[in-house]
N, C-alpha and C positions, 0 to 999 in steps of 0.2 A: 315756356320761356325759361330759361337757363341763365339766373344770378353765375356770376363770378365769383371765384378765389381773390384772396390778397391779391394781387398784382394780375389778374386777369385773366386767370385758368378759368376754364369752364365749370358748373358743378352741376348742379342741379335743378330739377324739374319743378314749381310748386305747382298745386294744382287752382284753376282759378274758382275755385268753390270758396277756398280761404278769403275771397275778397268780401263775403256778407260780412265777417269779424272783422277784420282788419278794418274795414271802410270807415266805419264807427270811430275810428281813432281820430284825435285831430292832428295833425303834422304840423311841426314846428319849424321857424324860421329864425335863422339865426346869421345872416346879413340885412343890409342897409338897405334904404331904398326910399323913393317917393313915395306920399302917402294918395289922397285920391288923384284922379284927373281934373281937368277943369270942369268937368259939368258939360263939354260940348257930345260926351258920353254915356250911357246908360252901365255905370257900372259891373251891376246885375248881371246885363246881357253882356257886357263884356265885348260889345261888336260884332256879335253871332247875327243881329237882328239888322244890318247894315248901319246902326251907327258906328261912326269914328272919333277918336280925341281928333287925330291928326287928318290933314287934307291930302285925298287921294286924286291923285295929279291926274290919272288918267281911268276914269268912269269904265269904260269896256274893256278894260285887262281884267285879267283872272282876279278877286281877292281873297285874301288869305289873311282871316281874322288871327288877333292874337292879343294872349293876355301876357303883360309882362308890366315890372313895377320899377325896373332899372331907372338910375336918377339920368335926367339930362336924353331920355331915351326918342323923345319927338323929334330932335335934329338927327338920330341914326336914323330911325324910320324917313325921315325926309327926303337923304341921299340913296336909302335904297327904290324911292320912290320915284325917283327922279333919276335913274339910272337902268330903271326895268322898265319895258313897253308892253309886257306881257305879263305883268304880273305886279297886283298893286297891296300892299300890307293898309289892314284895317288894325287899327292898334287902339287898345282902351286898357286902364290899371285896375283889373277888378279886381285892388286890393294886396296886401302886401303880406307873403309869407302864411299865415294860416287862416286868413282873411280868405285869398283866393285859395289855398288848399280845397277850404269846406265847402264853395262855392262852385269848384270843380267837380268833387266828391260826390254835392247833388247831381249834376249833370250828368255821373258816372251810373248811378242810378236810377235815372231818368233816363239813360240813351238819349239825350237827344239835349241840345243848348250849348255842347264843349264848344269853346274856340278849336283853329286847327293848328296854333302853334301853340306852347305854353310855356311861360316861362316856371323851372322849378328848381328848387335846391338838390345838390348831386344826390346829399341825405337821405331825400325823400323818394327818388326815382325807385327802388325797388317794392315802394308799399303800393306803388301805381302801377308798377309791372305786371306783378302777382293778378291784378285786376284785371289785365289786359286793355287798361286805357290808354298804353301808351301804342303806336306804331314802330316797328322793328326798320330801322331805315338804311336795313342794307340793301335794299330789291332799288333804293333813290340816290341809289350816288353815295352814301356816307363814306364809304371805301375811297371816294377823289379828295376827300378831306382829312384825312388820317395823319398822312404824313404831316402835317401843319400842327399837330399835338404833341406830345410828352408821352413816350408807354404808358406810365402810372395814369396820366390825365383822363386820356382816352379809355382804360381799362376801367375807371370811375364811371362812364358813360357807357357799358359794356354787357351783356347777359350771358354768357356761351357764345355762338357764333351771332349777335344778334348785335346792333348799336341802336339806344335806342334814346339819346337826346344827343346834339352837338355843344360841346362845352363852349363857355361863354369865359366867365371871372374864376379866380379861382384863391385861394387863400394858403398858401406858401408862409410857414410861420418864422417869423425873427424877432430880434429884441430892441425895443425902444428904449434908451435911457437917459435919466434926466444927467450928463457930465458934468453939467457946475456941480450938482450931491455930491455926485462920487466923488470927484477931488478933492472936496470940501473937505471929505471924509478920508481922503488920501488915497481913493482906488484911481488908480491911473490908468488901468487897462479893464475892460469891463470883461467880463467872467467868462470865460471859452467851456468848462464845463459844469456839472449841477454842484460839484464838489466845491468849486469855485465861488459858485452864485450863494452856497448855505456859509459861506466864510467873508464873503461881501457884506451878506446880510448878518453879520455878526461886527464886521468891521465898521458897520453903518453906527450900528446902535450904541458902537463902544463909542467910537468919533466924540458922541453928542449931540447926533444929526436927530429932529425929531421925527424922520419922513420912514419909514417903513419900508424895505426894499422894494414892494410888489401887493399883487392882491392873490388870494385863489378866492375864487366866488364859487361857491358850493351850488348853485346856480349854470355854473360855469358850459354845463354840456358837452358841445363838439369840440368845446377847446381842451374840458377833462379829459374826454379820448382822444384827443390829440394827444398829451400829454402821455397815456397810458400806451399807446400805440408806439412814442418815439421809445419805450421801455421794452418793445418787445410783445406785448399784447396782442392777439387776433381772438377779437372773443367770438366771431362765427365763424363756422368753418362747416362749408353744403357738402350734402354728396355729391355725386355726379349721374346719378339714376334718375328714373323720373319718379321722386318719391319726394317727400316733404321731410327728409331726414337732418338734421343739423345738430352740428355739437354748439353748444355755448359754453364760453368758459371767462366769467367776467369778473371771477375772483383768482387769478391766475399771477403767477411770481411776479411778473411786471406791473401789472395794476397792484397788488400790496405795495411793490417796490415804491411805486409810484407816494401811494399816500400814507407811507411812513414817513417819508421826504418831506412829505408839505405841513402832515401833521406834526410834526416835531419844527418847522420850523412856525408853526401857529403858538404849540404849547408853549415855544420859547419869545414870542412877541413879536417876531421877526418881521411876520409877512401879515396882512388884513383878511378878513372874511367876509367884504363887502359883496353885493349880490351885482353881479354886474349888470353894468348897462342903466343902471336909475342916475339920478340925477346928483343924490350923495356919490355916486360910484364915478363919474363921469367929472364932479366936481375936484374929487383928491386924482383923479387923471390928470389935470391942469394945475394946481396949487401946489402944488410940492408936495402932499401927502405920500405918494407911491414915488421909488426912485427908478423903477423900471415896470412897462404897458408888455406884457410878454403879446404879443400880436399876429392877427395875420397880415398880407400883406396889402387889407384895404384898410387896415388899421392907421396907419400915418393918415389920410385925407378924414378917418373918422376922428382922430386925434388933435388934428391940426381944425375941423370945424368945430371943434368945441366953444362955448361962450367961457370969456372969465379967464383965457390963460394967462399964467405969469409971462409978460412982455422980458422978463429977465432970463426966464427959462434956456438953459441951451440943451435941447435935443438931438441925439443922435442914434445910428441905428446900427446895430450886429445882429450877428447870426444868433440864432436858439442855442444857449450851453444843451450840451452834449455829453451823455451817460461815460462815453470814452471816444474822448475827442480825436481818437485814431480810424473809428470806425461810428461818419457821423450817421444817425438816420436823421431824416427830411420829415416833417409831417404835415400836414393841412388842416386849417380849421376854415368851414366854409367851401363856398364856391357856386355856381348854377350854369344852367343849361338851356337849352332849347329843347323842346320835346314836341312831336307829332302828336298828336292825339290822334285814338281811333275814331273817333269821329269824325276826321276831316275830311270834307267832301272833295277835296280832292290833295291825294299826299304826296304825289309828286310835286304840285305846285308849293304846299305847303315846306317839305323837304328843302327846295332852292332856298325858302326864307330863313328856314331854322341854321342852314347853311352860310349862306351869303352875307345876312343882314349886319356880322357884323368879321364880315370876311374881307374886309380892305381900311388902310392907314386910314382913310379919312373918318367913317366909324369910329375906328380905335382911339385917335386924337379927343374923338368929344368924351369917349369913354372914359380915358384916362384922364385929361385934362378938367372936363367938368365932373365928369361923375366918381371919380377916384376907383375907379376898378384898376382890377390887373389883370392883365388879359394875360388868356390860357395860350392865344391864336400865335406862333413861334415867328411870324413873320415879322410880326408888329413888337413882340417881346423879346426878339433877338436882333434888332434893330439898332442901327446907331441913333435916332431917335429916344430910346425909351432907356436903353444901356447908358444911356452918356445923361439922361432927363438930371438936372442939379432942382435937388426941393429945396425951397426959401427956408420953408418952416423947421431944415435940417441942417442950416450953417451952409447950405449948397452942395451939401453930399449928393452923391450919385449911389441912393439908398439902394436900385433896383441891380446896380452892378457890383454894390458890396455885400449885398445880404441875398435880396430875394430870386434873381434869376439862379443861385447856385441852387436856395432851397425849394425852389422849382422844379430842378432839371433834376433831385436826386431823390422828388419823392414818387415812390413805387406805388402806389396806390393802398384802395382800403377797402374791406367789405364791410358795407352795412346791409341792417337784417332790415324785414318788412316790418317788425314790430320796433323800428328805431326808437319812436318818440316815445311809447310805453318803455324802453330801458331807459332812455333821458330822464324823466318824469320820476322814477324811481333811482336811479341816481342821485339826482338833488335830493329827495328826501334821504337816504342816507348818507351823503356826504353833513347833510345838514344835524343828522339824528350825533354824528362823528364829532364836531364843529359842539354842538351843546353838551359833549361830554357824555352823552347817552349810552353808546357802546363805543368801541375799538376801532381804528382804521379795518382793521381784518375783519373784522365782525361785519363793517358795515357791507364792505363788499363779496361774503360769504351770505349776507342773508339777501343782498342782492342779487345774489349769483341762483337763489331760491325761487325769489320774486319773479322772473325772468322767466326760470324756466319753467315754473306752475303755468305764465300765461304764454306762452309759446305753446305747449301742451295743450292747454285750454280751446287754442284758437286751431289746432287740430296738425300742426308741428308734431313729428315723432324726435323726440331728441335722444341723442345718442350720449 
């Protein structure tokens, strides 16, 4: 199976011996989602064993078990149920993000318990590749659905000549900011590039303002590489043999570039070091502590569901400052998919589902509207429906037509390695070792760039 380049060149072969190591890893999650089902489910079995959360309309159609944790996901399932006479989805939540990774993971090892569809973060698709758990689904149609994506989108879901999940959400990054701060503060236009944003957040603090421009959470992950990626970063880059050969380069000018930037706007007070996502972190999101949620684009619906916001608060939304606003790049944090498993007893039928299910407006409406996704799917995302959508919680901006469908349509894609979560993992601790003063931005990601490749090496990677 043949991982991708940046933008969806072909590379290279790994070989599936690599899965005994890699398996052992836990993968991480890093979008939203329901927590269990109701109970009408056996979590566990996830629906392999013919239980369902949801009610399958029609008993003697084909079914096609699946795990997935999307919010608001029983009414998708219901219209695709009610709309196929040959084919009926068993759907259960076994579990959200690393919960169902490990629960997969055993069944990877076991042979035998997978669901036949699964739902998975883009992230993580290549540590299940390498394994050969996933189904290659170009032999079932994926080619009638292509055109319906984004080249970067679909190159995210991609191996060499191989597709091997149909994208689902995805996370196109832009900037939320609090406007009554800024003006407070006398910024009238909110910061088009990074130049900009380190001169805002200086203009903040002189004001009198006590809010902090922003956070970086050393915590941060896919949204650090985001962040490092819009700099120019490609920290793997495969052959194209069938060999296990990879360069990594995760102390590279753009990632320095990256965290001299943040750390000098830390040493100078500017911005916070809060660990994202807890409950302090999530608190100064709402109260005026941060004047700007750098986000992806399910960010606003996680934004706006927060407890405790300032009713005074006025929110608004732009594009990501930009290195050189003449030449933007787009980047993503987040996003997921549909995936075949090898296991599936039968992968045609399952194929239609990972396809279909959420392949028409009516789907997309509960998606967007209840579950705050942002759909990948170009019919429903280029829509006067979704283009024209006014958010309350944004003064009635038309947030998808001012920010996200441009940083949508302009990001190229990204490659990540099978050892994603072991760089994540080791990441945080040097951004964190940086943040307490310990060693250097450079340092940190020079001895990361170590860390990395000792276990790349280890796990039987030859790195170049």
């Amino acid at each position: 199976m043949k991982l991708k380049t940046h933008g969806g060149h072909p590379n290279r072969v790994m070989t599936a011996a690599l899965w005994l190591g890699l398996g052992a890893i836990t993968l991480s999650a890093c979008s939203g989602g329901s927590d269990a089902a109701d109970g009408t489910a056996d979590p566990a079995a996830g629906g392999s064993d013919g239980t369902c959360t949801n009610t399958v309309v029609n008993p003697d159609a084909e079914q096609v078990t699946v795990w997935a944790w999307y919010p608001a996901f029983e009414g998708v399932v219901d219209l695709f149920n009610n709309s196929h006479d040959d084919i009926q989805i068993c759907w259960s939540n076994a579990g959200q993000g690393n919960d169902e990774y490990t629960k997969f993971s055993t069944t990877i090892e076991a042979k035998s318990g997978a669901p036949d569809v699964i739902m998975l973060e883009t992230e993580v698709l290549p540590s299940f590749i390498i394994r050969d758990a996933l189904a290659d689904l170009t032999p079932y149609g994926a080619a009638d659905v292509e055109s319906s994506y984004a080249p970067g989108v679909w190159a995210d879901h991609s191996s060499g000549d191989g597709v091997y999940a149909i994208p689902v959400d995805g996370g196109p990054m832009g900037m939320l900011y609090r406007a009554d701060v800024f003006e407070a503060a006398g910024i009238m236009t909110p910061p088009t590039t990074w130049d900009e944003f380190a001169a805002a957040a200086q203009q903040l603090r002189d004001s009198g303002s006590t809010a902090l421009m922003t956070d970086f959470p050393t915590n941060g992950r896919a949204f650090n590489q985001a962040l490092f990626a819009q700099a120019g970063s490609e920290p793997y880059v495969f052959g194209d043999t069938d060999s296990t050969e990879v360069a990594i380069d995760l102390n590279d000018d753009g990632t320095k570039k990256v965290l001299n930037y943040w750390y000098d706007l830390i040493d100078k007070g500017l911005v916070g070091t809060d660990d994202a996502f807890t409950t302090d972190y999530n608190t100064k999101l709402v109260d005026g502590t941060y004047a700007v949620y750098l986000a992806a684009a399910w960010g606003p619906g996680y934004l706006s569901g927060l407890a405790g916001a300032d009713d005074t608060a006025v929110w608004r939304a732009a594009p990501m400052p930009q290195w050189d606003a003449a030449s933007p790049v787009q980047v993503n944090w987040g996003g997921s998919a549909f995936a075949v498993t090898s296991q599936a007893k039968n992968p045609e039928a399952a194929a239609t589902v990972a396809k279909e299910v959420f392949g028409t407006e009516e789907a997309w409406k509960i998606g967007i509207e209840e579950g705050a996704l942002y759909p990948l799917w170009k019919p429903i995302a280029e829509s006067e429906y979704f283009t024209a959508l006014e958010y309350p919680f944004f003064g009635g901006q038309k947030i998808n037509e001012d920010v996200f469908l441009d940083a949508a349509a302009g990001y190229e894609g990204f490659t990540f390695s099978p050892f994603q979560n072991f760089a994540y993992d080791q990441l945080t601790e040097e951004l964190f070792a940086a943040v307490q003063g310990e060693k250097s931005p450079e340092q940190a990601a020079d001895d990361l760039q170590g860390q990395v490749v000792d276990y790349a090496t280890s796990q039987g990677f030859t790195v170049k």
